[in-house]
C-alpha positions as CSV (number, residue, x, y, z in Angstrom):
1,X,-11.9,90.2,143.5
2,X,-11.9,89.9,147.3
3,X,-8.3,89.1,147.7
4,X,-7.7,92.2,145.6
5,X,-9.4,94.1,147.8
6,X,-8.1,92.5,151.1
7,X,-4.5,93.0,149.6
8,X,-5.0,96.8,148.5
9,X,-6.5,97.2,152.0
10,X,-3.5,95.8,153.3
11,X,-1.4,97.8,151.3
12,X,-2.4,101.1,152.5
13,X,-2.5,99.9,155.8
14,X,1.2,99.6,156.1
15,X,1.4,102.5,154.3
16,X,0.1,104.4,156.9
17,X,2.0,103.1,159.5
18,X,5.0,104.0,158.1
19,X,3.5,107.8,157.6
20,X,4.3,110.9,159.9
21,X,1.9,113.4,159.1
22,X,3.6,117.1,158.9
23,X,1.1,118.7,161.0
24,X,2.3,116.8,163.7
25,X,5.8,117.8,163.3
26,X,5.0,121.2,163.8
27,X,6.4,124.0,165.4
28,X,4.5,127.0,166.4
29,X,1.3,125.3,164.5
30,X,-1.1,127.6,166.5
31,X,0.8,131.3,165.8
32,X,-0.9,133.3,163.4
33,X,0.7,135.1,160.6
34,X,0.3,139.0,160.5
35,X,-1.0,139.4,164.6
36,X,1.8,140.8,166.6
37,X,2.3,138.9,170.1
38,X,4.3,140.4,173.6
39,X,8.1,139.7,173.7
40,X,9.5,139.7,176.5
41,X,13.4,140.8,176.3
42,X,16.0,137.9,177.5
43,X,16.2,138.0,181.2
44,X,19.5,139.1,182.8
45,X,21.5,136.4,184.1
46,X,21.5,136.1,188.2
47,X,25.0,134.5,189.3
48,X,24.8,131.5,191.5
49,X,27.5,129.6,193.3
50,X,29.5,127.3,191.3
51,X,29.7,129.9,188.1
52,X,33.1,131.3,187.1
53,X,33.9,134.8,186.5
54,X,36.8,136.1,184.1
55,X,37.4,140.0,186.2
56,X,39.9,142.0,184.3
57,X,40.4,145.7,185.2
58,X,41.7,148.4,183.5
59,X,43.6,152.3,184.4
60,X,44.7,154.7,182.1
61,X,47.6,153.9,184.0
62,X,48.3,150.6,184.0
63,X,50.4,149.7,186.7
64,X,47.6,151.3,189.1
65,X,45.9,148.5,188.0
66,X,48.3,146.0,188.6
67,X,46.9,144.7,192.1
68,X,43.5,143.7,190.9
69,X,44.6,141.8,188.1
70,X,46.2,138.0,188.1
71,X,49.7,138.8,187.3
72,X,51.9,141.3,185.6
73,X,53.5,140.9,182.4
74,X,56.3,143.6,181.8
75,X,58.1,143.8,177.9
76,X,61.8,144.7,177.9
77,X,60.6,148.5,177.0
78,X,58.8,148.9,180.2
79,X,55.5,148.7,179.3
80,X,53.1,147.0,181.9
81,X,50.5,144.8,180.8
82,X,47.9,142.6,182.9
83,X,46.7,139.1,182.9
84,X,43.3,138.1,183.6
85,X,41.6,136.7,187.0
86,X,39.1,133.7,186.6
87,X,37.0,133.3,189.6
88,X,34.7,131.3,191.1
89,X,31.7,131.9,193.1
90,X,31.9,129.4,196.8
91,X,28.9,127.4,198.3
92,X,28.6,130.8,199.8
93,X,28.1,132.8,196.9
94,X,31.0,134.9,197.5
95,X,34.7,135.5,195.6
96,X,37.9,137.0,197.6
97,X,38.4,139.9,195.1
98,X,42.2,141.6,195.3
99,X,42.4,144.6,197.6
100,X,38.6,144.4,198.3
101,X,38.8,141.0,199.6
102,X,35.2,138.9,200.4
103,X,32.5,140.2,198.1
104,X,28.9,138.2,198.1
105,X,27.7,138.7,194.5
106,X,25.1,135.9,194.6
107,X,21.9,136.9,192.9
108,X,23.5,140.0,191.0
109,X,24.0,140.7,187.7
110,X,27.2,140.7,185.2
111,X,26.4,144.7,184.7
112,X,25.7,144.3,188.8
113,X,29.3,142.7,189.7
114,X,30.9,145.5,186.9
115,X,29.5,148.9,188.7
116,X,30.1,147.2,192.1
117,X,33.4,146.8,191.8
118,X,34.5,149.6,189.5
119,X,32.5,151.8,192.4
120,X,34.3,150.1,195.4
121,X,38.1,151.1,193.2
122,X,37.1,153.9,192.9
123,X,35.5,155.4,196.0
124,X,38.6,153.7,198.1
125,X,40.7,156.2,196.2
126,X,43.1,153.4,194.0
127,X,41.6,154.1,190.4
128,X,39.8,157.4,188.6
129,X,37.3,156.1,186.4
130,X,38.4,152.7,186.6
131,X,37.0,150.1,183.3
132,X,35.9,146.8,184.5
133,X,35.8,144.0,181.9
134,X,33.2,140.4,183.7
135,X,32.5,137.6,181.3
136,X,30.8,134.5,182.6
137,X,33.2,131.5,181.9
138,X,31.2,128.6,182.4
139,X,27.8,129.4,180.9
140,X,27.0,126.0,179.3
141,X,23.6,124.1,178.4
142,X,23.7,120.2,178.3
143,X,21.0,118.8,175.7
144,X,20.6,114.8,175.9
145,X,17.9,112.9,174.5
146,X,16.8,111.9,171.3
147,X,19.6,114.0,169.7
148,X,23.5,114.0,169.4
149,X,24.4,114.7,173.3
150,X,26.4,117.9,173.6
151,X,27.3,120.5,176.0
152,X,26.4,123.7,174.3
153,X,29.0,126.7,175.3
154,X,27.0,130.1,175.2
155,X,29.2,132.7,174.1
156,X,26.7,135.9,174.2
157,X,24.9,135.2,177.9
158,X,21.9,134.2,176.0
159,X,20.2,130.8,174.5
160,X,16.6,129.9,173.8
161,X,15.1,127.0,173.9
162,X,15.1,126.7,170.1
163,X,18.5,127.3,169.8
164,X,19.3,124.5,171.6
165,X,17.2,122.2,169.7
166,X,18.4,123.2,166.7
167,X,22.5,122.4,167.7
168,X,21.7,119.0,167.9
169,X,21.5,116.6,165.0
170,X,18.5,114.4,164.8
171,X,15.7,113.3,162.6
172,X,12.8,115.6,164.0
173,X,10.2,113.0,164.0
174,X,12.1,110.8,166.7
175,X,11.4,113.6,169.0
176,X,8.3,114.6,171.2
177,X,8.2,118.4,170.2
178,X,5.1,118.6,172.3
179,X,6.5,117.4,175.5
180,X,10.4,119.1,175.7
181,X,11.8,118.8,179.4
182,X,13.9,121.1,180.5
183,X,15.9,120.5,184.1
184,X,16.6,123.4,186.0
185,X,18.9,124.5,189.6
186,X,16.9,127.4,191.4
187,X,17.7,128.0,195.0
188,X,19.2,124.4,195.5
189,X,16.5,122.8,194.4
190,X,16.1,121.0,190.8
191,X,12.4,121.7,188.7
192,X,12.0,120.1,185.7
193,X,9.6,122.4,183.4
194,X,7.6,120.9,180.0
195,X,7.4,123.1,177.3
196,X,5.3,122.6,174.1
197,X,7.4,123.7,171.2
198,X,3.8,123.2,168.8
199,X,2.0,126.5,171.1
200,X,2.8,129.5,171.2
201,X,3.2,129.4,174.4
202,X,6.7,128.4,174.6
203,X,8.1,132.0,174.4
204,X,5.9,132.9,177.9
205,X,7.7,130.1,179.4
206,X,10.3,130.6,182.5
207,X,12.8,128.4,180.6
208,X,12.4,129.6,176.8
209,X,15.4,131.8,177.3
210,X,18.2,128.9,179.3
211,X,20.1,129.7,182.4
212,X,23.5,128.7,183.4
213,X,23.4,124.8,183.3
214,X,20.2,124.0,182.3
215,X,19.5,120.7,181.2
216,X,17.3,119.7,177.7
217,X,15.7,116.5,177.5
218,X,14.5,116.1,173.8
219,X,12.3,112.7,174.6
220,X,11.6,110.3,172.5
221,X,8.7,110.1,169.9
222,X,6.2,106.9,170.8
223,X,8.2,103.6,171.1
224,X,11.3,102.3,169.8
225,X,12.5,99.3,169.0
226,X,16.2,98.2,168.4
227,X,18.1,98.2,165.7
228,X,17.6,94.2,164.9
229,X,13.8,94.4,165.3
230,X,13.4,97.4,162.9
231,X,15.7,95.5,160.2
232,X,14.0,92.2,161.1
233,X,10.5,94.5,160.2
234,X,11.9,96.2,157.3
235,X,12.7,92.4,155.8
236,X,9.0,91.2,156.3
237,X,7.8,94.4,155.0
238,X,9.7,93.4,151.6
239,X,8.5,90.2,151.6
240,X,5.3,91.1,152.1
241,X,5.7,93.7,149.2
242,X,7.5,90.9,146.7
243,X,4.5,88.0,147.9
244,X,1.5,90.9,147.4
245,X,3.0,91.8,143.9
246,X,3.0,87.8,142.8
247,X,-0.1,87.1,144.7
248,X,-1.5,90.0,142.3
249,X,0.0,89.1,139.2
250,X,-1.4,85.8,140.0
251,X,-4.9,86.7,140.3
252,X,-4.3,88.8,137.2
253,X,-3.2,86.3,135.0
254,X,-5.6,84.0,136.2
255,X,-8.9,86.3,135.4
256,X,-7.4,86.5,131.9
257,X,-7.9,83.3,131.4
């Protein structure tokens, strides 16, 4: 009667082991349903050097737009269409812009770089009401870790945290949801910030919405072990299994006696 005991003990012993409890895979485990909570719109983006602008500008007349744009592509009819510029911002912060040569757009905004420009064309006398078009180019958010690494390209100038969990692929109990780092560039200097993704709390945090490259570190869940060990376990937890159910059987058989 003992061994049967010590055996069932056993059993659910391993059994628990082997368990992940869903509370503690978790997200948002402390938000309550039905109590509305601040939310804080997505922070416009502040250029930095290193990032690369796409600058296209348009005229109602096209060819008075010609000199601000790459290059010039004319059909055999005439008509005059433009290519567009790709910049990047130097060590200095700065692009050489056509016509209005050196312009320091560190720390501004896409909306920021659009006005200032279409402003500049437009009080120098070149342009009436001039349209200028700015997309970030290089806007991208590495995620490495205890998931598929991949370099996420964001299309919108927007990304949460959460959405750059969720383009990985991984099993969610290899990762440390309560302990996600997140590696960031801020005035030449690199911060690495912790965010809980169980709390709350997460959306308050400075890196819940992701800045041009941004680094996510998706640690790792407890210990591993390699791939050998884990099928050297897995075989001694089926032998164990196959010797528990004769040792059982065993016992059975015998008390019948």
């Amino acid at each position: 009667m003992r061994k049967r005991i010590s055996l069932a003990i056993l059993a659910v012993g391993l059994a628990a082991v082997s368990c992940v409890t869903p509370y503690s895979l978790a997200y948002l485990r402390d938000m309550e349903y039905n109590k509305p909570y601040d939310a804080p719109p997505a922070p416009e983006l502040r250029l930095q050097p290193g990032d690369r602008l796409r600058i296209q500008v348009f005229s109602e007349d096209p060819t008075l737009a010609v000199p601000f744009n790459a290059g010039i592509i004319t059909s055999e009819g005439g008509t005059v269409a433009t290519m567009m510029n790709t910049y990047t911002l130097d060590k200095e912060g700065s692009i050489d812009f056509p016509v209005l040569g050196t312009l320091h757009i560190e720390g501004n905004t896409i909306k920021e770089v659009k006005d200032r420009i279409s402003g500049q064309i437009q009080d120098l006398g070149y342009i009436k009401n001039p349209v200028v078009n700015v997309n970030m180019d290089n806007f991208t958010v590495t995620v490495i870790g205890e998931m598929y690494p991949h370099v996420v390209t964001v299309a919108n100038e927007s990304m949460t945290l959460l959405e750059a969990i969720v383009s990985g692929t991984t099993a969610r109990e290899q990762v440390r949801i309560s302990d996600v780092m997140v590696v960031r560039v801020e005035n030449g200097k690199r911060t690495a910030y912790s965010v809980n993704l169980q709390s709350k709390d997460l959306f308050m945090s400075p890196v819940y919405y992701l800045r041009q490259n941004d680094i996510v570190y998706a640690k790792p869940k407890g210990w591993r072990v390699s791939t050998n060990f884990q099928t050297l376990i897995g075989l001694i937890g089926t032998g164990m299994n196959f010797a528990t159910m004769i040792t059982t059987l065993t016992l059975y058989f015998r008390d019948k006696k």
